[in-house]
C-alpha positions in Angstrom: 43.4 -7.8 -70.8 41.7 -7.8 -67.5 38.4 -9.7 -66.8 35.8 -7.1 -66.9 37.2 -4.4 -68.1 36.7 -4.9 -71.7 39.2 -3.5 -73.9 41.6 -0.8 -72.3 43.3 2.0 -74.2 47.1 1.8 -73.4 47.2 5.4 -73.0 44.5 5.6 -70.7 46.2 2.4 -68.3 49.1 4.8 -68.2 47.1 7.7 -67.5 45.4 6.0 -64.9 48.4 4.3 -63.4 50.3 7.9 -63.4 47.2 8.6 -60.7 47.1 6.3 -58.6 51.2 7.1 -58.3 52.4 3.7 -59.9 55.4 3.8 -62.8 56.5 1.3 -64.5 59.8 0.8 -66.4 62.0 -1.7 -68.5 65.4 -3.0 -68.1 66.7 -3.6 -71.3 70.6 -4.3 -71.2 70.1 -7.5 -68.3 72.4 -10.3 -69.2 71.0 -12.9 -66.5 69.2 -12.7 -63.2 70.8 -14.8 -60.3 68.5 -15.9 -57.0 70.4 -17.3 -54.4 68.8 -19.4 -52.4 71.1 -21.6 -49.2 71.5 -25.1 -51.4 71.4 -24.1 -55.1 70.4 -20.6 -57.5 68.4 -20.3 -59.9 70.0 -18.6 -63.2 67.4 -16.8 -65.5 69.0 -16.3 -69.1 68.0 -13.8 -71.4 65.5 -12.2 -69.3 63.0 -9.3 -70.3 62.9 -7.5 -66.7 60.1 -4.6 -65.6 60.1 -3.1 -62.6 57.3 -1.4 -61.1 57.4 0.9 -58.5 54.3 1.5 -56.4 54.2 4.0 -53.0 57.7 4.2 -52.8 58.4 -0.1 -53.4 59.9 -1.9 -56.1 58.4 -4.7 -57.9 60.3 -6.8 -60.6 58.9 -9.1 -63.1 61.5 -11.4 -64.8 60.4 -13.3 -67.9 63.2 -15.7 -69.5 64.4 -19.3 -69.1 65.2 -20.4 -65.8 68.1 -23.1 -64.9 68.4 -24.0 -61.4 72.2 -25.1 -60.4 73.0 -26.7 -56.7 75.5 -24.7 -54.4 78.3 -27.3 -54.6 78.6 -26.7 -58.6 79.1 -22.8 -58.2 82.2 -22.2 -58.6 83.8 -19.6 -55.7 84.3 -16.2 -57.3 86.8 -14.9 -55.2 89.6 -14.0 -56.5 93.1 -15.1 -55.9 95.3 -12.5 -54.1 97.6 -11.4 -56.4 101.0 -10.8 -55.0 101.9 -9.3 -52.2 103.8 -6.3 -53.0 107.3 -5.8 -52.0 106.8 -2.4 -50.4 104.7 -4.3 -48.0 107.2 -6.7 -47.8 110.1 -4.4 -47.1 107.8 -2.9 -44.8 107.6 -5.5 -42.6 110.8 -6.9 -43.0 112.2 -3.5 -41.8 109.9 -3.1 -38.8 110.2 -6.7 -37.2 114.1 -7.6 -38.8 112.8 -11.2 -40.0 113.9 -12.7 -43.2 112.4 -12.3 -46.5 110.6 -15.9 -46.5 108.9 -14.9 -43.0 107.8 -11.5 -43.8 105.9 -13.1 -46.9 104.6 -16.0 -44.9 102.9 -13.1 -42.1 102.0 -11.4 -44.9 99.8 -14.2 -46.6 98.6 -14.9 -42.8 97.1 -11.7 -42.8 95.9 -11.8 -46.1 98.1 -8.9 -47.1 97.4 -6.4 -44.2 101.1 -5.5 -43.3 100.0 -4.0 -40.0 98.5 -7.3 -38.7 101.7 -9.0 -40.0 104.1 -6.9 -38.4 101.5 -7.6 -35.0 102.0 -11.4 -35.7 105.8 -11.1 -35.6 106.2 -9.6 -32.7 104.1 -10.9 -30.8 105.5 -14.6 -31.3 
């Protein structure tokens, strides 16, 4: 309740929040809420989220239990490359007539793009 209004009907705060062109609406299905910030994050479990959107800006309001974790204990989610697939390999083994070996060493050089691989190989 808000000092000095004395008690408000929730139909009428909606009524009167419809007017003044503010909507408000709940998140249900969040899992966690991760801020990032440049030396750790803060991880908020279980969180009830709202978000209110007023003249055309959001607003969220995250209720739940906060843990805050430094950057060096996050663990990099990227991905391994999976392998390189022999089409690419054959590709460039075909264009710059290298062995098999090289053509999957250019190939993990440039991180899979067989273009910049071939480019590589010729050029040295």
């Amino acid at each position: 309740m808000m000092p000095g209004m004395g008690r408000v009907n929730p139909r009428q705060m909606k009524q009167a929040m419809k007017r003044l062109g503010i909507s408000a609406e709940e998140l249900n299905d969040v899992e966690e809420v991760v801020i990032k910030r440049k030396g750790s994050e803060m991880v908020i479990s279980n969180p009830q989220v709202s978000i209110m959107t007023m003249q055309g800006q959001k607003t969220f309001q995250i209720v739940g239990e906060v843990n805050e974790r430094a950057k060096s204990s996050i663990v990099d989610a990227k991905p391994e490359r999976a392998e390189i697939p022999e089409e690419d390999v054959e590709l460039v083994m075909g264009q710059t007539g290298c062995s098999r070996e090289r053509a999957i060493e250019a190939l993990k050089a440039a991180e899979g793009q067989p273009a910049e691989a071939i480019l590589k190989l010729m050029s040295s």
